[in-house]
C-alpha positions as CSV (number, residue, x, y, z in Angstrom):
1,X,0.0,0.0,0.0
2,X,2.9,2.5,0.7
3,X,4.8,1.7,-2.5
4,X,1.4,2.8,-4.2
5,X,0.9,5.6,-2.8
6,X,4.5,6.6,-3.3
7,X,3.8,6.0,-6.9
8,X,0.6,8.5,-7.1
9,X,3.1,10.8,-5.5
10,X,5.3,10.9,-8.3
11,X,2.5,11.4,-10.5
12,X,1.1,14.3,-8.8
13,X,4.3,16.1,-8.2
14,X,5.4,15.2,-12.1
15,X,1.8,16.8,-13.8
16,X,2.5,19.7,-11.1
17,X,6.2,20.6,-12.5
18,X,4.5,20.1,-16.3
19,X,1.8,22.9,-15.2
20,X,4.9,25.2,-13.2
21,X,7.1,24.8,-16.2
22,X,4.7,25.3,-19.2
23,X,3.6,28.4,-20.1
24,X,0.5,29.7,-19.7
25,X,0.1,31.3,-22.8
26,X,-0.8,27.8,-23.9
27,X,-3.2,27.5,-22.0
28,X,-4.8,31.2,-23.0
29,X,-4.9,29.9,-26.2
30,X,-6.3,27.3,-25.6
31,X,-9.6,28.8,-24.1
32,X,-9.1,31.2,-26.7
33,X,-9.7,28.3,-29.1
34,X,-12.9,27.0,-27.2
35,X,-14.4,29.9,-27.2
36,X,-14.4,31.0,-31.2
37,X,-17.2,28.7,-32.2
38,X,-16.2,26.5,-35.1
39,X,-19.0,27.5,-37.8
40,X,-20.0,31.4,-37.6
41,X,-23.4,32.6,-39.1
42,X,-22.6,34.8,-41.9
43,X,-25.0,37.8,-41.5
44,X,-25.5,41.5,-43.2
45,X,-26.7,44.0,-41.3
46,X,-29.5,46.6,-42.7
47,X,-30.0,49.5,-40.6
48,X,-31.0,53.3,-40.5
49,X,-28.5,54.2,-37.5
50,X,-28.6,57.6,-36.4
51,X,-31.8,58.2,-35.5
52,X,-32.9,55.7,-32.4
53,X,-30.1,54.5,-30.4
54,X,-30.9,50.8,-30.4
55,X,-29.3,50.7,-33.6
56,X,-26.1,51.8,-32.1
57,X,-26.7,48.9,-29.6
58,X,-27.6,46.0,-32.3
59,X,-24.4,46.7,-34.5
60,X,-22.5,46.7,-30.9
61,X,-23.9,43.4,-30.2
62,X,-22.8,41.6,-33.4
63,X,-19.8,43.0,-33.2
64,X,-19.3,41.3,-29.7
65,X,-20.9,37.7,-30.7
66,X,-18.1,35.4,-32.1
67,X,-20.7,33.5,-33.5
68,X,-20.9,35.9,-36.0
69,X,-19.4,36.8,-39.5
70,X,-20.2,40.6,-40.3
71,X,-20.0,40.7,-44.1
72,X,-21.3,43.6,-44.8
73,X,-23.5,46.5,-43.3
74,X,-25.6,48.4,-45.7
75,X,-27.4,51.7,-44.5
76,X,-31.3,52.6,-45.2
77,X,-33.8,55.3,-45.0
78,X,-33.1,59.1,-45.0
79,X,-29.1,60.5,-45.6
80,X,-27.7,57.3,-46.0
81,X,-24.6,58.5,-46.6
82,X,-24.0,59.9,-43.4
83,X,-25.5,56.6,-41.9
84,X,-22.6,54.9,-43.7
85,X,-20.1,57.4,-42.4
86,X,-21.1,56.7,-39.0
87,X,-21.0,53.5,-39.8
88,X,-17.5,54.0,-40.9
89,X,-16.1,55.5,-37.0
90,X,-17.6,53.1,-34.9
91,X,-16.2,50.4,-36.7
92,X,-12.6,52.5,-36.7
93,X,-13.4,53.4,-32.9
94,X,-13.9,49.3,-32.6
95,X,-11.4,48.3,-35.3
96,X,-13.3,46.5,-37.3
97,X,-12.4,49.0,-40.3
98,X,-12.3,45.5,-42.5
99,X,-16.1,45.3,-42.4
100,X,-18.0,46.3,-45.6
101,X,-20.2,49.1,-45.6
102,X,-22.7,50.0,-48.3
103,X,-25.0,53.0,-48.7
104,X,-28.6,52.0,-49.4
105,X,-30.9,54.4,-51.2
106,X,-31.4,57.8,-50.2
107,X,-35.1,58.9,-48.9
108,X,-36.9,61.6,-47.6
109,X,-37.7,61.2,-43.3
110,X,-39.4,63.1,-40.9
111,X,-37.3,61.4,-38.7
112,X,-34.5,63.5,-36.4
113,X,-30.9,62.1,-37.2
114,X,-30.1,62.4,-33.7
115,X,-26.7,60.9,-34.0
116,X,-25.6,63.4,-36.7
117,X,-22.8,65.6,-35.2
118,X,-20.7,62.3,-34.0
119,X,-20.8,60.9,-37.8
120,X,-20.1,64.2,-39.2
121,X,-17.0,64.5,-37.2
122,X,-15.3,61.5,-39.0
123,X,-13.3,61.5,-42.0
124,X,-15.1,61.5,-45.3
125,X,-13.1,60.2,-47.7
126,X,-14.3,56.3,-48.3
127,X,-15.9,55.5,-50.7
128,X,-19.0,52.4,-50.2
129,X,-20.7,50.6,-52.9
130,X,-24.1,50.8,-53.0
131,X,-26.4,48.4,-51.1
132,X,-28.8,46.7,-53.5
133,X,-25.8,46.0,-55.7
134,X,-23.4,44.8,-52.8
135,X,-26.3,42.6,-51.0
136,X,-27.6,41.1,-54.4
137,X,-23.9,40.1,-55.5
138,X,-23.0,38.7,-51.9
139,X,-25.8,36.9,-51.7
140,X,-25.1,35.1,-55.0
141,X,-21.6,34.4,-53.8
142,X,-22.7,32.6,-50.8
143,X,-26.2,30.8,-51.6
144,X,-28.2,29.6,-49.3
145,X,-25.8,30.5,-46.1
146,X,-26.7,34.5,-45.7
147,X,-28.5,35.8,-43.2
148,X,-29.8,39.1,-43.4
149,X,-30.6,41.1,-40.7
150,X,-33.4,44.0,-41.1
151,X,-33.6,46.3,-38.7
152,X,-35.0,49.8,-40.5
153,X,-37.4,50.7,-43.3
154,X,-37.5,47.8,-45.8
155,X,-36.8,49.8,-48.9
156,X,-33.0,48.6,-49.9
157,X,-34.7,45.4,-49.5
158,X,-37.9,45.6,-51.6
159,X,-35.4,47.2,-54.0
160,X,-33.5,44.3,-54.3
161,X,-36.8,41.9,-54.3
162,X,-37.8,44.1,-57.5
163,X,-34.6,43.9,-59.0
164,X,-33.4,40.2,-58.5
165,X,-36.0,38.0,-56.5
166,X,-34.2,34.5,-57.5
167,X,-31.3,36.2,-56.0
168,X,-33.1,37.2,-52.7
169,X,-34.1,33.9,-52.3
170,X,-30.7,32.5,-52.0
171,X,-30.6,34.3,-48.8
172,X,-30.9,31.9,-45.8
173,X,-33.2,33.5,-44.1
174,X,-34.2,37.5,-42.9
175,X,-34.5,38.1,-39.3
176,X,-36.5,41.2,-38.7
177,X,-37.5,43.8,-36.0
178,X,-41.0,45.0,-37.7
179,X,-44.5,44.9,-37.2
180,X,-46.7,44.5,-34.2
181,X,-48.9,41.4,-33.7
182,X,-50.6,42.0,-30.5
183,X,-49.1,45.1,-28.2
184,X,-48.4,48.6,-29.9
185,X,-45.8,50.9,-28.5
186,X,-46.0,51.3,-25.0
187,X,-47.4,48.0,-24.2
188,X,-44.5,46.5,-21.8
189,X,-46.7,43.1,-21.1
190,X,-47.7,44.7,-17.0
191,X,-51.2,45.6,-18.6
192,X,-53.8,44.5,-20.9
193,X,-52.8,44.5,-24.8
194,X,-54.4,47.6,-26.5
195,X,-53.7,45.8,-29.6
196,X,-51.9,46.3,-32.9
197,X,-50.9,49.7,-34.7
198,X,-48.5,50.4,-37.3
199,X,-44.7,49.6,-36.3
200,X,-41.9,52.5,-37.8
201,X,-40.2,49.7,-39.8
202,X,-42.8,48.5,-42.1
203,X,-44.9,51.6,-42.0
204,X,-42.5,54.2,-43.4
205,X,-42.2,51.8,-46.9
206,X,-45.0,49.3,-46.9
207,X,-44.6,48.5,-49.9
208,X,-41.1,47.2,-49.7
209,X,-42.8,45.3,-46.5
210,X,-45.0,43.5,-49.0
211,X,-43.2,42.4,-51.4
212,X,-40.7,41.0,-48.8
213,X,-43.8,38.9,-46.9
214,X,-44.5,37.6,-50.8
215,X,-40.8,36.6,-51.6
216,X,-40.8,32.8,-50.3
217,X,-37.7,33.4,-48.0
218,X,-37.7,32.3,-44.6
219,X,-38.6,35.4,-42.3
220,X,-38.6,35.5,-38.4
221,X,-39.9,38.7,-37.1
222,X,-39.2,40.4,-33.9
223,X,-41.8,43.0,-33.3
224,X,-43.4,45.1,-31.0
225,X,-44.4,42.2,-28.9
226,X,-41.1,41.1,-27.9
227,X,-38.8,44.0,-28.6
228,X,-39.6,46.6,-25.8
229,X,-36.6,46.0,-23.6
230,X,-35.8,49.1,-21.4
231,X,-31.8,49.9,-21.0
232,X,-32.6,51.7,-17.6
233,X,-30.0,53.9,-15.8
234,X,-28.8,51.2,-13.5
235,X,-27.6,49.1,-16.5
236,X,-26.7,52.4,-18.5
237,X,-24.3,52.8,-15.6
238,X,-22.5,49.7,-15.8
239,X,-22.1,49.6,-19.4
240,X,-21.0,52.9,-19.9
241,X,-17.9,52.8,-16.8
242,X,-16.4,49.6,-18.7
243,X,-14.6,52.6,-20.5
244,X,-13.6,50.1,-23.6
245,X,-13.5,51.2,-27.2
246,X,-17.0,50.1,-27.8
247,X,-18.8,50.7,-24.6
248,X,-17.2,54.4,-25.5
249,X,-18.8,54.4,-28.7
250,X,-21.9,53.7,-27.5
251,X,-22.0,56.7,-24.8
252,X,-21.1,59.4,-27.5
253,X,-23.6,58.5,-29.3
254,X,-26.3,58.1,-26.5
255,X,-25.7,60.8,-24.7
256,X,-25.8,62.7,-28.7
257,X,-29.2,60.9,-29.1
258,X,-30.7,63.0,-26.1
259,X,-33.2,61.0,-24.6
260,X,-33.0,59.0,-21.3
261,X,-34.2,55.5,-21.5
262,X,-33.6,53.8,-24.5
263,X,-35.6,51.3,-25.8
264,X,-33.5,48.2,-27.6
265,X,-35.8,47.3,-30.4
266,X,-33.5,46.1,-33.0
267,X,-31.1,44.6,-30.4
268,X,-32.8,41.3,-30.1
269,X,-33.1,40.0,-33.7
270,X,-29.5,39.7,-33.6
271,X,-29.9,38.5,-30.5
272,X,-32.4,36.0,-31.9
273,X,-29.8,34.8,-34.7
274,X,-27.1,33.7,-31.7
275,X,-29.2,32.3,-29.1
276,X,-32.9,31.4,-30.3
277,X,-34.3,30.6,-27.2
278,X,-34.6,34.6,-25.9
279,X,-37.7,34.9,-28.3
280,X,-39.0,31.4,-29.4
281,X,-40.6,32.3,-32.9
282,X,-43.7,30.2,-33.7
283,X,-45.3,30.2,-37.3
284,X,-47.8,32.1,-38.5
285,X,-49.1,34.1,-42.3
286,X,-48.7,37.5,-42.0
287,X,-49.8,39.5,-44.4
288,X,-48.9,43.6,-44.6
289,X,-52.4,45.8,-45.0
290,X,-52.1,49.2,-46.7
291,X,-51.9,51.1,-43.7
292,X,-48.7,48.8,-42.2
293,X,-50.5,46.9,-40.2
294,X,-49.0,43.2,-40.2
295,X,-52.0,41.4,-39.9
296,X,-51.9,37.2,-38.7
297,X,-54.4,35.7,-41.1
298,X,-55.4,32.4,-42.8
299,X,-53.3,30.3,-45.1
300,X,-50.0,29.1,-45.4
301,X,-47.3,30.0,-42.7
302,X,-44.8,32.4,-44.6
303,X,-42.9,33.8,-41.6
304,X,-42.2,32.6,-37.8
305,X,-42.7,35.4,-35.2
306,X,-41.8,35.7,-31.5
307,X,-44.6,37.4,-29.4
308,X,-42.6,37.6,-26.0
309,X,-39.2,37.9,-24.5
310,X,-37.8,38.1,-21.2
311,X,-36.3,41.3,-20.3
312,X,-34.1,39.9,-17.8
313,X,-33.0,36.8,-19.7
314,X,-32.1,39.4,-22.5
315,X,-30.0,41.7,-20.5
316,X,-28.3,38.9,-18.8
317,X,-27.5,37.8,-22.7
318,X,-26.5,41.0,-23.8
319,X,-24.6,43.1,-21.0
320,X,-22.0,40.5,-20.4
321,X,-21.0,40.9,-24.4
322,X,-20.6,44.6,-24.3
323,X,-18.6,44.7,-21.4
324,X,-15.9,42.3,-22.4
325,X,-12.9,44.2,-22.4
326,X,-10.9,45.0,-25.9
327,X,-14.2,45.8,-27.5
């Protein structure tokens, strides 16, 4: 019995000289290694950042998920040109200048760019592609594995729909913040539902909306119902002290914004793509009225939609990725 114990002995102390003596760089790396998930989902990002903050907050987020590829972010809705160039210094701010940005097509908006001096004060010298074109010929080289994520007025989209639809549907799927099933804005889930109204996203080009709903391409939606998560100044405060490039970022351009409690709409549909289960999306056929309603009605299920989320499940998803130091 003594001779075996003397023999575990040697073993211990030998494996606790390998551990002294090797570096632990290795073993950095190795966790390192773990972490970076071994398939990513490729994803491009549509948004009309500068006006609500949640955008902001959204690109932050898939910036901070390795378990996503950023192929491209195209802008939409209003001066989409000055989206793109603040587009352009928060990915410097965050470097993650290799990201490709696109400008989607200009419109008109009654819609304040809030955001406007802290893209303005960037340079102004890059030139971008222009959306439809960029998201039409990406999609094509990469059928069937895109994911596109919508988080503004659908027109860049209904543009491309009109202009290549066997194209669009090589996308993989569109994950969406649009629409409102069964609360309207305001409705938190503490009282009754007042019912549906028109969300910003589908009402400000409903046509684009339509033809999207009609395009046979997988579509989970994220709207009203499940998208009304309160950044309140408690979690403000902890986010914005990480003092880290992106957390940074993000209080420029809140405190720009000049509102108090921002609401994260467009946060969870990206969200959604890395962990599903924060807004289980059930099936439904919604159909897009003339006045932007998104109306559930009979026939064939041609998008899945959650109609709740946890707000504390989602922040306990979401604040731990934007603190993370280095980002």
């Amino acid at each position: 019995m003594s001779a075996y114990f003397s023999n575990v002995s040697r073993v211990c102390l030998c494996f606790a000289l390998f551990l002294a003596c090797c570096p632990s760089s290795l073993f950095a790396e190795s966790s390192k290694a773990q972490a970076v998930p071994l398939s990513r989902t490729k994803i491009i990002l549509d948004t009309d950042i500068g006006d609500d903050i949640d955008d902001a907050f959204a690109l932050a987020l898939a910036l901070s998920s390795p378990e996503l590829e950023i192929v491209g972010i195209t802008t939409a809705w209003g001066d989409t040109h000055l989206r793109a160039r603040l587009v352009d210094r928060f990915l410097t701010a965050t470097q993650h200048q290799s990201i490709s940005v696109a400008e989607g097509i200009p419109t008109k908006s009654k819609t304040p760019f809030t955001q406007a001096r802290w893209a303005q004060a960037g340079p102004d010298n890059q030139a971008h592609p222009q959306a439809v074109d960029f998201l039409l010929r990406t999609i094509r080289q990469s059928p069937g594995e895109l994911t596109l994520v919508a988080i503004g007025p659908l027109t860049n989209v209904g543009a491309a729909i009109h202009q290549d639809a066997a194209a669009f549907r090589m996308l993989k799927r569109v994950v969406l913040m649009g629409g409102s099933i069964r609360r309207r804005y305001g409705d938190l889930g503490y009282a009754p539902d007042r019912g549906p109204e028109p969300e910003y996203n589908i009402y400000s080009d409903i046509p684009a909306a339509q033809k999207l709903f009609a395009s046979g391409v997988p579509i989970f939606v994220m709207p009203l119902d499940s998208t009304q998560l309160k950044l309140d100044e408690v979690r403000r405060a902890l986010l914005f002290s990480a003092a880290t490039p992106l957390s940074n970022a993000l209080a420029a351009l809140y405190y720009q914004w000049g509102q108090q409690t921002p609401t994260l709409f467009d946060v969870m549909p990206v969200a959604f793509i890395v962990d599903p289960t924060l807004c289980p999306a059930q099936p439904m056929h919604i159909d897009v009225d003339q006045e932007g309603y998104t109306r559930v009605t009979n026939g064939p299920s041609n998008a899945s939609a959650c109609l709740d989320s946890n707000p504390d499940q989602f922040f306990h998803f979401l604040l731990p990725r934007l603190l993370t130091p280095g980002k």
